[in-house]
VOMARBA-907963 format. One line per 10 residues: number of its first residue (from 1); for each residue y negated, x, z negated of C-alpha. Coordinates in steps of 0.02 Angstrom, whole numbers, plus 50000, padded with zeros to 5 digits. Each point is the difference from the previous one (the first is absolute). Layout:
N
NUM> Y,X,Z | ... .
REM end
This chain:
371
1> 46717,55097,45158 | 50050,50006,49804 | 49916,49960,49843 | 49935,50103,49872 | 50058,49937,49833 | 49968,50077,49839 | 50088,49945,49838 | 49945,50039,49819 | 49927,50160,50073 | 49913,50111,49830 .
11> 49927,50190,50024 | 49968,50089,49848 | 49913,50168,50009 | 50027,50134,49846 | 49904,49965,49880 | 50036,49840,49975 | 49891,49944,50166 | 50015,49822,50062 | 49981,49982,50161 | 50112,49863,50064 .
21> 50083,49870,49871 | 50129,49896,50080 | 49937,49963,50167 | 50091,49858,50118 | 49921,50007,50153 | 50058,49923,50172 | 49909,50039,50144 | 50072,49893,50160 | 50052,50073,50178 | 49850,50035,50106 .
31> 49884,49973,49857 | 49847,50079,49981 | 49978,50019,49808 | 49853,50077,49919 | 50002,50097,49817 | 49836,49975,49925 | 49933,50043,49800 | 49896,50115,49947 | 50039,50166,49954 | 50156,50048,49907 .
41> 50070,49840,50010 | 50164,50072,50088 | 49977,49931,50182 | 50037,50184,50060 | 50133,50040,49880 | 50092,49841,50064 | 49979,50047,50200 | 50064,50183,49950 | 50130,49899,49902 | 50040,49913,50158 .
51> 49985,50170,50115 | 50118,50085,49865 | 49859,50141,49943 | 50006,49911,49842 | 50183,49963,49929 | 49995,49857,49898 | 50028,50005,49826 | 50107,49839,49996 | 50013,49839,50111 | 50059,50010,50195 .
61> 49927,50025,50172 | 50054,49891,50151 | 49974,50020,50190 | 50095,49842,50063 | 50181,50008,49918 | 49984,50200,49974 | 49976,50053,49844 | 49884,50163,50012 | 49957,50014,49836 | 50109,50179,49998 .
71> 49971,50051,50170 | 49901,50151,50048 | 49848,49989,50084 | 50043,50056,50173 | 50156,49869,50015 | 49891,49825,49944 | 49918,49969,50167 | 49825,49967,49956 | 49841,50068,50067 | 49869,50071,49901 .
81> 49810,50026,50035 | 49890,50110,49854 | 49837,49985,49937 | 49980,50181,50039 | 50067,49986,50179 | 50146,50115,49954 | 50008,50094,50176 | 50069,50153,50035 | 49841,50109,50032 | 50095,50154,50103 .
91> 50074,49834,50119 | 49910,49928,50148 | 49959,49822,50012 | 50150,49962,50093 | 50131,50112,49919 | 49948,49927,49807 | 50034,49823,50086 | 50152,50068,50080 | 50068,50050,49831 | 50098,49834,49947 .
101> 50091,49982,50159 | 50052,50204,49992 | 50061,49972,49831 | 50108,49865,50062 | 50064,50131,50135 | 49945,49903,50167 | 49993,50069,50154 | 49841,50095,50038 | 49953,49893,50143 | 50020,49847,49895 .
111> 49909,50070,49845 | 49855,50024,50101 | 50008,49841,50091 | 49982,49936,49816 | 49856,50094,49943 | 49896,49956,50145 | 50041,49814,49997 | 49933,49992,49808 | 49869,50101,50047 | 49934,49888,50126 .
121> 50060,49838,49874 | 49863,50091,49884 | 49861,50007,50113 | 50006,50191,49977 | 49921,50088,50163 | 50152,50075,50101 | 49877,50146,50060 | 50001,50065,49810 | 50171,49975,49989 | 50011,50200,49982 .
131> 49877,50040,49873 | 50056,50041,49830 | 49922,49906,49846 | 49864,50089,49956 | 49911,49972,50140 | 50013,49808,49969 | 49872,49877,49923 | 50082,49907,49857 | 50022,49836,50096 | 50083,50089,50125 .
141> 50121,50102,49887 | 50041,49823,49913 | 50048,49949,50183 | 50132,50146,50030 | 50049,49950,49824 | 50034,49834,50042 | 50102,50032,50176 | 50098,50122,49897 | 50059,49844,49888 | 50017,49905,50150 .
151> 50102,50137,50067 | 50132,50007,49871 | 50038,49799,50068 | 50025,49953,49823 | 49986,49824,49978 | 49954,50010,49852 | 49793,50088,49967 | 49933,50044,49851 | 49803,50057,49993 | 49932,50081,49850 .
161> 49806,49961,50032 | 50015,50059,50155 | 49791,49965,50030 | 49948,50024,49825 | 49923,50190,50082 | 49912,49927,50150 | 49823,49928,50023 | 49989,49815,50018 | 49969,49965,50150 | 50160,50104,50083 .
171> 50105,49934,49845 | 49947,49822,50060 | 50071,50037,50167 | 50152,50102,49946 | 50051,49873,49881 | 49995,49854,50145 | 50102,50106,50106 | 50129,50052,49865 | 50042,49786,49975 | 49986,50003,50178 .
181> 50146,50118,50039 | 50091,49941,49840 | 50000,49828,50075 | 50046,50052,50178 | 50154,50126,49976 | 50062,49855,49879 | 50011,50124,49842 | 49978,49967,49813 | 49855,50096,49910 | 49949,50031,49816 .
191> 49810,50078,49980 | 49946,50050,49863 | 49810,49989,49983 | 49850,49979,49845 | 49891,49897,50136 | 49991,49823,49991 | 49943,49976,50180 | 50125,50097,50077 | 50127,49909,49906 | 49938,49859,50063 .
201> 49986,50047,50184 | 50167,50062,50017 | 50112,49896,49868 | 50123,49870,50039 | 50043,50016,49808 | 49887,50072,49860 | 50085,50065,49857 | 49879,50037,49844 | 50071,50130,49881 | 49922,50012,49853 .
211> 50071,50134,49824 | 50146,50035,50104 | 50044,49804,50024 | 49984,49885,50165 | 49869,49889,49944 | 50017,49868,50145 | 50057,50000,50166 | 49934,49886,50145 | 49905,49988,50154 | 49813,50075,50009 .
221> 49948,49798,49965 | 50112,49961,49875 | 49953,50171,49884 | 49802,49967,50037 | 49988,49795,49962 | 50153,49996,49904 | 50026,50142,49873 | 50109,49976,49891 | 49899,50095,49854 | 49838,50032,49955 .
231> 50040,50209,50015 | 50041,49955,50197 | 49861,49881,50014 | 49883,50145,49948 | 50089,50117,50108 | 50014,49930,50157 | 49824,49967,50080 | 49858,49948,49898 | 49972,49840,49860 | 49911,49916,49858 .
241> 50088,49975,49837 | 49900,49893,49879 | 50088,49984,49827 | 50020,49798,49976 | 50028,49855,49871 | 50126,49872,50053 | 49989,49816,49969 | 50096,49864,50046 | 50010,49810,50014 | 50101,49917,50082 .
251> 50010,50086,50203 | 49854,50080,49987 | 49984,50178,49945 | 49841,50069,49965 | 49925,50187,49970 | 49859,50063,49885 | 49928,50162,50071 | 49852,50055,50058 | 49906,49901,49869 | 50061,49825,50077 .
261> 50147,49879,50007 | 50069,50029,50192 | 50138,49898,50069 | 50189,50086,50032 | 50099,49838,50046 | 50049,50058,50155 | 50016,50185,49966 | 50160,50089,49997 | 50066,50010,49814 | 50179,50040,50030 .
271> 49986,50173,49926 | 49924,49912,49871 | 50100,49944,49826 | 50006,49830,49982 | 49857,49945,49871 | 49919,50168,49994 | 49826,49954,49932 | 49942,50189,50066 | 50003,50072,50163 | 49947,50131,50127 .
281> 49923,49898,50163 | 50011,50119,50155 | 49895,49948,50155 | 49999,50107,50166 | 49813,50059,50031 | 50011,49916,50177 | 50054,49838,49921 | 49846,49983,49914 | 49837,49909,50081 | 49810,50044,49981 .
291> 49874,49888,50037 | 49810,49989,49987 | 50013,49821,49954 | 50115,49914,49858 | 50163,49947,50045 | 50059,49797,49987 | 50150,50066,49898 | 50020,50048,49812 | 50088,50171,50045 | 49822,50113,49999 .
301> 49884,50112,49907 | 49839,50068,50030 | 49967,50186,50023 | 49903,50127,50098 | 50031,50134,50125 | 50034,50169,49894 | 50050,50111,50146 | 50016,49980,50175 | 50106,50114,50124 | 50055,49967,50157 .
311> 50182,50061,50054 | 49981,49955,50194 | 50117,49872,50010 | 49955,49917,49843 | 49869,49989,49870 | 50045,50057,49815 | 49873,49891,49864 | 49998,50056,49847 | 49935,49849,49874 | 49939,50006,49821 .
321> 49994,49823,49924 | 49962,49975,49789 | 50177,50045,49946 | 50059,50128,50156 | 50020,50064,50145 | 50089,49914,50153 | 50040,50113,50175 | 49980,49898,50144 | 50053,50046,50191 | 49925,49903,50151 .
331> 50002,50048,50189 | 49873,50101,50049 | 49933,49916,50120 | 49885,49839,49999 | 49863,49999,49862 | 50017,50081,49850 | 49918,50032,49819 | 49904,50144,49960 | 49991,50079,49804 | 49916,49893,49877 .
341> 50046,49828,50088 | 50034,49857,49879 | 50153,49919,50074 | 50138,49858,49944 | 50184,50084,49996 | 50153,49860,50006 | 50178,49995,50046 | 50141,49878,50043 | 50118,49984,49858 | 50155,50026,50128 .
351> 49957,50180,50033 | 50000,50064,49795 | 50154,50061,49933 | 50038,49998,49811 | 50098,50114,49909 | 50063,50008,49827 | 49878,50127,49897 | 50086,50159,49965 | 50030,50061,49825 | 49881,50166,50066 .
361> 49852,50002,50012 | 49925,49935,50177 | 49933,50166,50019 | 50144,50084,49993 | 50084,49897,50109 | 49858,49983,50150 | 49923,50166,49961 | 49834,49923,49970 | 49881,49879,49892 | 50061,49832,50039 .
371> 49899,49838,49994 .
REM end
């Protein structure tokens, strides 16, 4: 199975429109890779730059050693699933499935061989296999959608939010089964998607795209406890940013926010310029502790429950102390605090990250009052 390589890739709308600026972008055989930014950050103008809707403006497109930057769509071998499903309405199930192997001229038997393989491969029910989309539910259009990629035995799958119109709990099954198949017919997909969970249920690789630019590229780990910036460590998931003073002496580093002197020895300051004296310290809300009692260490501060909501899973704490608010997430199960609770917030140093502060301001940057 190939590679999809893209080199120095730009798109440039009229009008002067940015929406890709010198992409590079490898994405390895069998690869699941996931585009994720928010809105009009070009994720979708660099799949249909990969599918060939959109020609590039400059750079080159690779599948393996082919070149396709040039080639038409119909002759680059790629399948494509749509937001909007994309079926042929007047088409039965099986005959808009069938269409990729009839463009390809095989023989009739064969083409419908095909189309009821991927149907069955997409859990789609073979006794509606002659119903025409209309009379479909929305999960079960996305499923003809998806055999019909499957059908076109691309190796190569691209999937332009392909869940973004379905209700959560069949896009939560949908979007297991789509790494599923990806994973078992050995192919290499590129999703496009605005959710940070299903990015990071499906992805082998996360690519953040931010202003038309990758921002970082890495597993679903690596881009949540080890962004590389402060714009993906606000994207991606949830965190506190509190604005901090930076003092050294000798190996130990130390931070003044939150109205107190915490210690950052052991935090990771290699996006950090050596002998900054200010900083931005970024701690997960999962990494930080609450207690009812005061902790033995120096790393605390005292607050009280603001807001309380619980998520299932987890329990989201919202904490005002005297110079801000902290967000807090805890399992939500065992005891818990209720609203108005005085409690002790602390963290280990290992687990903040420090960043150089940007020349912006913070809210700019992290769309929000920081602390």
């Amino acid at each position: 199975m190939p590679e999809v390589r893209l080199k120095g890739v730009s798109k440039v709308f009229p009008g002067n429109v940015v929406a890709l600026h010198k992409v590079d972008l490898t994405v390895k055989d069998r690869d699941y890779v996931v585009l994720l930014g928010p809105s009009g950050c070009g994720k979708t103008s660099l799949l249909k730059s990969i599918a060939g809707i959109y020609p590039p403006s400059s750079g080159r497109v690779f599948i393996g050693n082919k070149d396709i930057t040039c080639l038409p769509i119909e002759e680059r071998n790629v399948g494509m699933m749509f937001q909007n499903y994309a079926l042929f309405p007047h088409l039965t199930v099986e005959k808009n499935v069938s269409y990729g192997p009839q463009m390809r001229e095989l023989p009739p038997e064969k083409t419908r061989e095909i189309a009821r393989a991927m149907l069955t491969l997409a859990k789609f029910p073979s006794d509606r296999a002659k119903a025409k989309p209309s009379e479909l539910s929305g999960g079960m259009q996305q499923r003809v959608a998806l055999a019909r990629a499957l059908a076109s035995q691309s190796p190569v799958l691209l999937f332009d939010e392909p869940l973004s119109a379905l209700d959560a709990k069949i896009g939560e099954e949908l979007r297991s089964d789509l790494r599923k198949l990806v994973k078992k017919l050995g192919l290499t997909a590129i999703h496009v998607t605005h959710s940070q969970e299903e990015a990071m249920s499906t992805a082998d690789t996360i690519v953040v795209m931010n202003g038309g630019e990758i921002m970082q590229t890495g597993t679903p780990e690596e881009v949540y406890f080890k962004p590389i910036s402060l714009f993906v460590a606000d994207f991606i998931g949830e965190a506190n940013f509190f604005e901090a003073e930076i003092t050294r002496s000798g190996k130990k580093t130390s931070g003044h926010f939150l109205g107190k002197s915490f210690d950052l020895s052991s935090s990771d300051s290699s996006r950090l310029t050596h002998k900054a004296n200010r900083a931005v310290v970024v701690i997960r809300p999962e990494k930080i502790v609450v207690t009812k009692n005061k902790p033995f260490h120096k790393n605390f501060v005292k607050g009280r429950i603001s807001m309380r909501r619980f998520l299932g899973e987890k329990i989201r704490y919202e904490i005002a102390s005297d110079f801000g608010e902290i967000i807090v997430k805890r399992m939500g199960f065992g005891k818990s605090f209720r609203n108005g609770d005085p409690v002790f917030i602390s963290f280990d140093s290992a687990d903040a990250l420090l960043f150089d502060f940007p020349a912006d301001h913070m809210e700019k940057i992290v769309g929000r009052k920081t602390t």
